[in-house]
N, CA, C and O atoms as a MOPAC input file, in Angstrom:
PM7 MOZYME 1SCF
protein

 N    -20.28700 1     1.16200 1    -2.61900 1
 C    -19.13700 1     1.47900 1    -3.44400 1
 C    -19.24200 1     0.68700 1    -4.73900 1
 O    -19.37000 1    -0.53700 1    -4.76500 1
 N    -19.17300 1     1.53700 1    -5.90300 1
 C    -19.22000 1     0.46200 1    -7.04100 1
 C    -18.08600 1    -0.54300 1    -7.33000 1
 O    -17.15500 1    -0.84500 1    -6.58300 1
 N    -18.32300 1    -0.93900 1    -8.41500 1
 C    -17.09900 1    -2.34800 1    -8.31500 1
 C    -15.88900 1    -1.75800 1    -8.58800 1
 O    -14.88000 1    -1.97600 1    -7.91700 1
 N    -15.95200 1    -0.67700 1    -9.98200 1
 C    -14.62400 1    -0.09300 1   -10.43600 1
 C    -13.38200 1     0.72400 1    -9.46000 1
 O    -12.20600 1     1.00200 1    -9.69700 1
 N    -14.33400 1     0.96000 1    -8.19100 1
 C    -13.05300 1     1.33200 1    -7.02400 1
 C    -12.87200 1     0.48700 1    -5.70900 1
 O    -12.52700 1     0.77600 1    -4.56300 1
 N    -13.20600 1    -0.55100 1    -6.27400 1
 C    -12.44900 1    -1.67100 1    -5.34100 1
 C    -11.76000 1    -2.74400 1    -6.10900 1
 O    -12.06700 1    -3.90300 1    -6.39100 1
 N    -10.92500 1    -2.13200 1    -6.31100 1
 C     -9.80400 1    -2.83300 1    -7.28200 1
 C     -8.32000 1    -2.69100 1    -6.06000 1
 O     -8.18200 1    -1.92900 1    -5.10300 1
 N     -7.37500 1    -3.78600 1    -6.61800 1
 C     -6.25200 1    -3.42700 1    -5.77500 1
 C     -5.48900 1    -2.08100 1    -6.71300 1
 O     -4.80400 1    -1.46700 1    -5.89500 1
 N     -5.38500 1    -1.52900 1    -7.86900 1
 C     -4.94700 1    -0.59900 1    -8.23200 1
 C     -5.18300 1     0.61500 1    -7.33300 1
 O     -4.27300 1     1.32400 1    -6.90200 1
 N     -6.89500 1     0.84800 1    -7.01200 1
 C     -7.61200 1     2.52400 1    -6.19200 1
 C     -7.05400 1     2.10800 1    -4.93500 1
 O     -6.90100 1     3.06000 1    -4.16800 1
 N     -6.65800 1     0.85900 1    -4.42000 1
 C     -6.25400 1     0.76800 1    -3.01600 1
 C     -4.83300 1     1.30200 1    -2.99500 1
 O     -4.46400 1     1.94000 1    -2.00800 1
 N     -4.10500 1     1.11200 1    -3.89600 1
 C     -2.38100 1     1.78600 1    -4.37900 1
 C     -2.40700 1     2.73700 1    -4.39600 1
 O     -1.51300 1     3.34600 1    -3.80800 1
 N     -3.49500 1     3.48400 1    -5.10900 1
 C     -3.34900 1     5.09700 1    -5.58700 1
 C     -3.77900 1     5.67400 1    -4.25900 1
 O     -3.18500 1     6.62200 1    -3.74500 1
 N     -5.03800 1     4.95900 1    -3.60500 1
 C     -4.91600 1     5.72400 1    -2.11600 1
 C     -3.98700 1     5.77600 1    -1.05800 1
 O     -3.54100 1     6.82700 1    -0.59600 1
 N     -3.62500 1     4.36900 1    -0.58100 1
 C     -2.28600 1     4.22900 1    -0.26000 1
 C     -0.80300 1     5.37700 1     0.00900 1
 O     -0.16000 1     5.94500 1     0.89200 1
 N     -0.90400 1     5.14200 1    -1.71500 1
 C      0.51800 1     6.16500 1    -2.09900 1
 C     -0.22900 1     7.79400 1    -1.22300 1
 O      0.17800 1     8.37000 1    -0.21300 1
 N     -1.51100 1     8.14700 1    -2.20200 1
 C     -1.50000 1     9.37600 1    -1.41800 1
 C     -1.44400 1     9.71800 1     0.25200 1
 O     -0.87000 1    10.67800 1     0.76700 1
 N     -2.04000 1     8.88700 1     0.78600 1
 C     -2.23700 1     9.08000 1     1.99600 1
 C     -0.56400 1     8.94600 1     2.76800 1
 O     -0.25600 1     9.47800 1     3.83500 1
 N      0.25300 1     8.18400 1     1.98700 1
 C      1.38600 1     8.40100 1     2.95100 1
 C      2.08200 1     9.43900 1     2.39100 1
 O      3.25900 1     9.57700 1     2.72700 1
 N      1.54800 1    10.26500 1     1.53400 1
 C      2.26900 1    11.05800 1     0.35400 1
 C      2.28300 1    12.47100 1     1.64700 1
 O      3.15100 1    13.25000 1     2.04100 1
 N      0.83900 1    12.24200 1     1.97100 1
 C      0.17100 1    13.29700 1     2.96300 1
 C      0.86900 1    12.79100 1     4.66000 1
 O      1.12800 1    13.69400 1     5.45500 1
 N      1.00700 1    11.96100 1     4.88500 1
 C      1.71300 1    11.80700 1     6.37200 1
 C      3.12700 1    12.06100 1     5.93000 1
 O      3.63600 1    12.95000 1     6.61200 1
 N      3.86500 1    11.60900 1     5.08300 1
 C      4.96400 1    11.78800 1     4.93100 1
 C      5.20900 1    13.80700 1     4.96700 1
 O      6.00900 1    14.40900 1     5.68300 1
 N      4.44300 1    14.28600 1     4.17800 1
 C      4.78300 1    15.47200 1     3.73100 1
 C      4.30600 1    16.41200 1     4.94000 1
 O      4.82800 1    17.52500 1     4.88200 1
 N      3.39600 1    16.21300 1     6.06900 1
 C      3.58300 1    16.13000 1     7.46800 1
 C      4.69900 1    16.34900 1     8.34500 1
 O      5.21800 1    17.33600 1     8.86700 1
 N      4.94600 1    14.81600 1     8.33900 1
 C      5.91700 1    14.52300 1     9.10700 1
 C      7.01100 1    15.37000 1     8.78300 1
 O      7.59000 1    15.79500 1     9.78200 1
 N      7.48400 1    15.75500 1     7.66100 1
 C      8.80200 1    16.41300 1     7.04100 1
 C      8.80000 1    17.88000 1     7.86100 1
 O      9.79800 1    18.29700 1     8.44900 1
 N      7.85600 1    18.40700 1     7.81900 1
 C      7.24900 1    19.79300 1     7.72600 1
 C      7.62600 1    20.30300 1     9.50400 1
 O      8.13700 1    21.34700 1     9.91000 1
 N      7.24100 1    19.36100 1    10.09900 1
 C      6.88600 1    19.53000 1    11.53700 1
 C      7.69100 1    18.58500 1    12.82200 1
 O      7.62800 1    18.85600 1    14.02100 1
 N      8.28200 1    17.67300 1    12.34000 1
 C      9.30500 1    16.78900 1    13.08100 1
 C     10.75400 1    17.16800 1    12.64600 1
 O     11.27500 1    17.62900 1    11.63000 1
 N     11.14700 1    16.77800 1    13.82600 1
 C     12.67800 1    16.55000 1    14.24200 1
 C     13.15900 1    15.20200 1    13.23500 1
 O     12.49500 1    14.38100 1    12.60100 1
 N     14.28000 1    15.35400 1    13.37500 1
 C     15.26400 1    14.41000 1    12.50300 1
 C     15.39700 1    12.78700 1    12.61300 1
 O     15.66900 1    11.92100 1    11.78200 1
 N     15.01700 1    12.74900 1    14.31600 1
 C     14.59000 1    11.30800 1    14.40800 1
 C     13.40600 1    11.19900 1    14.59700 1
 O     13.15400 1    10.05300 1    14.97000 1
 N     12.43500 1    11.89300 1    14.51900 1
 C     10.98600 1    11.72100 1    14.14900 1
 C     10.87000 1    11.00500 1    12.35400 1
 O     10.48200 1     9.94000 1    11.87500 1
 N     11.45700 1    12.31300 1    11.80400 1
 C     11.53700 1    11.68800 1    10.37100 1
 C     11.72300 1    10.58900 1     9.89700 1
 O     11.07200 1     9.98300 1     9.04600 1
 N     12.91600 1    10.22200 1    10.62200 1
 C     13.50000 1     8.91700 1    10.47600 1
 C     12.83900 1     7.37100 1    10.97000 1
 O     12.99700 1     6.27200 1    10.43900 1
 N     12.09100 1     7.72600 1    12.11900 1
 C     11.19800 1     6.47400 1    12.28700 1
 C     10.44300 1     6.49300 1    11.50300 1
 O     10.32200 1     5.42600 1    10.90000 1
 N      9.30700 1     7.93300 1    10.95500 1
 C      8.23100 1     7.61700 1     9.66800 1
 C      8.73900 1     6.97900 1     8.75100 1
 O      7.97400 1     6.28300 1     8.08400 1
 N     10.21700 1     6.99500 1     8.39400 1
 C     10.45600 1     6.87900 1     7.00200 1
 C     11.00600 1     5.13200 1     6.94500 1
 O     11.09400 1     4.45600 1     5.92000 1
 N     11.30900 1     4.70500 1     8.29300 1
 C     11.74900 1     3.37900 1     8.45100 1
 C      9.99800 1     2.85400 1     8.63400 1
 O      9.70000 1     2.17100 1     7.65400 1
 N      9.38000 1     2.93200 1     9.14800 1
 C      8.30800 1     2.98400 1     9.08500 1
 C      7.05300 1     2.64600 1     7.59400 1
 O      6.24100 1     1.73600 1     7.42700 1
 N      7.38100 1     3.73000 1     6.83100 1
 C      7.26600 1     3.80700 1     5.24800 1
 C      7.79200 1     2.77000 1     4.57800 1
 O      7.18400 1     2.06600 1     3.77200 1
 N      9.25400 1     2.63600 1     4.99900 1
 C      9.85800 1     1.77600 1     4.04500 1
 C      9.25400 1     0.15500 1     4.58700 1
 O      9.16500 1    -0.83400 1     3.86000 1
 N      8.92800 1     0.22200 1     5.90100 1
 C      8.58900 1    -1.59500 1     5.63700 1
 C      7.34900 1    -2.10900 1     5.29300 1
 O      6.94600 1    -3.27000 1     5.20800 1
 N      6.66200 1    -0.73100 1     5.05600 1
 C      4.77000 1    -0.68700 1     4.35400 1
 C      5.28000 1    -1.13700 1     3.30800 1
 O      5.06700 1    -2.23300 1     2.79000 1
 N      6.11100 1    -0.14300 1     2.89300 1
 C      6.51700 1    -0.56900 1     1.08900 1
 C      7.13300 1    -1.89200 1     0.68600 1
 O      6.78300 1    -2.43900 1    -0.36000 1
 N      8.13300 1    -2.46900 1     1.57100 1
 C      8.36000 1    -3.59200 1     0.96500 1
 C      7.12700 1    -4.81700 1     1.60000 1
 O      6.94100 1    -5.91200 1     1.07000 1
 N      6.61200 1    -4.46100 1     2.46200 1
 C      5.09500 1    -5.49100 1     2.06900 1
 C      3.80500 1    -5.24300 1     0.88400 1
 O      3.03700 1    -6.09400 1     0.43600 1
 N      3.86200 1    -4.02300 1     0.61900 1
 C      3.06400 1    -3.51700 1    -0.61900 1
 C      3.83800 1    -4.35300 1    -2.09800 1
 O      3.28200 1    -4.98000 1    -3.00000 1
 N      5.25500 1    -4.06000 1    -1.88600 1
 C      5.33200 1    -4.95100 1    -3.02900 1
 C      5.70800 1    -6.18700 1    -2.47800 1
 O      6.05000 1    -6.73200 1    -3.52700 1
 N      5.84000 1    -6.77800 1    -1.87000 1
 C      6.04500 1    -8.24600 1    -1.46300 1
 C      4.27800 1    -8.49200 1    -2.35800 1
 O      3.95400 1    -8.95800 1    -3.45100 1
 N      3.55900 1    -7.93400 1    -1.26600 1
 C      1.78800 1    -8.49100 1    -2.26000 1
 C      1.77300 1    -8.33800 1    -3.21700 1
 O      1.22300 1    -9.21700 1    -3.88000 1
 N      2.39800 1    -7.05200 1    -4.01100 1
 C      1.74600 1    -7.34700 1    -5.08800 1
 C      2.43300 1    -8.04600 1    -6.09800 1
 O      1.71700 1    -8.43300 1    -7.02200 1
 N      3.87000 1    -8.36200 1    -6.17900 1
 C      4.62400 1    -9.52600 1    -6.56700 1
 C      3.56600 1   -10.73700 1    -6.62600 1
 O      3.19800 1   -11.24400 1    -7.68600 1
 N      3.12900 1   -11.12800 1    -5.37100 1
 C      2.61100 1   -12.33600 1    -5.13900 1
 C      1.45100 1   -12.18200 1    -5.92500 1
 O      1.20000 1   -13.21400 1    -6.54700 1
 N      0.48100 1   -11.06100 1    -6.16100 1
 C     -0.68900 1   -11.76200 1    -6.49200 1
 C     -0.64700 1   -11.84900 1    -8.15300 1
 O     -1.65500 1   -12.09100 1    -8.81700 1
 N      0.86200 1   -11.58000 1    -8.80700 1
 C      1.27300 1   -10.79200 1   -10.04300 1
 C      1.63600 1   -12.64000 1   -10.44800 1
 O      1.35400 1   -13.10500 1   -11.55200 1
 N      2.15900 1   -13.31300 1    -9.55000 1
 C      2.81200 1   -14.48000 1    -9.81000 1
 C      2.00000 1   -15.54200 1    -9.51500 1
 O      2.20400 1   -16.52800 1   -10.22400 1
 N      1.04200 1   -15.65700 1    -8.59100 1
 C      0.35400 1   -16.43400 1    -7.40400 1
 C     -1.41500 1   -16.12900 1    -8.51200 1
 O     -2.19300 1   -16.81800 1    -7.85300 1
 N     -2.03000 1   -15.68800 1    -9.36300 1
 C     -2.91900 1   -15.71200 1    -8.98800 1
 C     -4.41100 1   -16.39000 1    -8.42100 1
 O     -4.27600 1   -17.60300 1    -8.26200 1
 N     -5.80000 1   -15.89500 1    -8.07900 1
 C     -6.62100 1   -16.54600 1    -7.53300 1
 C     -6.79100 1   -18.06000 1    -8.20900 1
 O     -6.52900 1   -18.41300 1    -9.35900 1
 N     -7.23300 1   -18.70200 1    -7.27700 1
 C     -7.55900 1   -19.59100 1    -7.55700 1
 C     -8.94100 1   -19.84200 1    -8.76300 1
 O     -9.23200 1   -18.64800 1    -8.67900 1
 N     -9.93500 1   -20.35400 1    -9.71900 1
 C    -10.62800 1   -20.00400 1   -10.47300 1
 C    -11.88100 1   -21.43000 1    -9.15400 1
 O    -11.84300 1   -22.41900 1    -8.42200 1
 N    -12.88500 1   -20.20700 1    -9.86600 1
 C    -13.95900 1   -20.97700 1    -8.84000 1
 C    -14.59800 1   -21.77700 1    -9.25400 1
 O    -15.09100 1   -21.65400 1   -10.37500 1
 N    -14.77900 1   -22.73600 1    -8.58000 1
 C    -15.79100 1   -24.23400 1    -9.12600 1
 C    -17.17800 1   -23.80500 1    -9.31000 1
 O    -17.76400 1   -22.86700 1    -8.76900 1
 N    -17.74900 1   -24.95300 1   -10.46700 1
 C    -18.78800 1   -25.14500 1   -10.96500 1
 C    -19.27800 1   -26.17200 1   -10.74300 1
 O    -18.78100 1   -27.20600 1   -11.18900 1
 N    -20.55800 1   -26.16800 1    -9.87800 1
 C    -20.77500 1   -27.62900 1    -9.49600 1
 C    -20.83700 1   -27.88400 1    -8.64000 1
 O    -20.22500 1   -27.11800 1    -7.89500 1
 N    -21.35600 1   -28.75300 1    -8.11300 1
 C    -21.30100 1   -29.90900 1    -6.45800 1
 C    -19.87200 1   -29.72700 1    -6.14200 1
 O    -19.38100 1   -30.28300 1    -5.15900 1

């Protein structure tokens, strides 16, 4: 894989789609409390998606040593 799609951005954009695609699933073909667990479900991906990326927005890497 080259470097330019291992970024945390292509990991977001896949992310989003792929639940874009279970979500739009789930809608299609489940019952009402089916829905409702995907979507409680969804929602606590999402607030750890941005919990990280808050953090790495505020937090970032450490810079690497040179040297012994």
């Amino acid at each position: 894989m080259s470097r330019r799609f291992s970024t945390y951005t292509s990991y977001s954009i896949a992310c989003a789609i792929v639940w874009a695609v279970i979500l739009a699933g789930v809608s299609s073909v489940a019952d009402s409390a089916t829905r409702r667990k995907f979507m409680m479900v969804f929602g606590g991906w999402w607030i750890g998606w941005l919990s990280a990326t808050i953090a790495r927005a505020v937090y970032p890497p450490p810079k690497r040593r040179v040297g012994p």
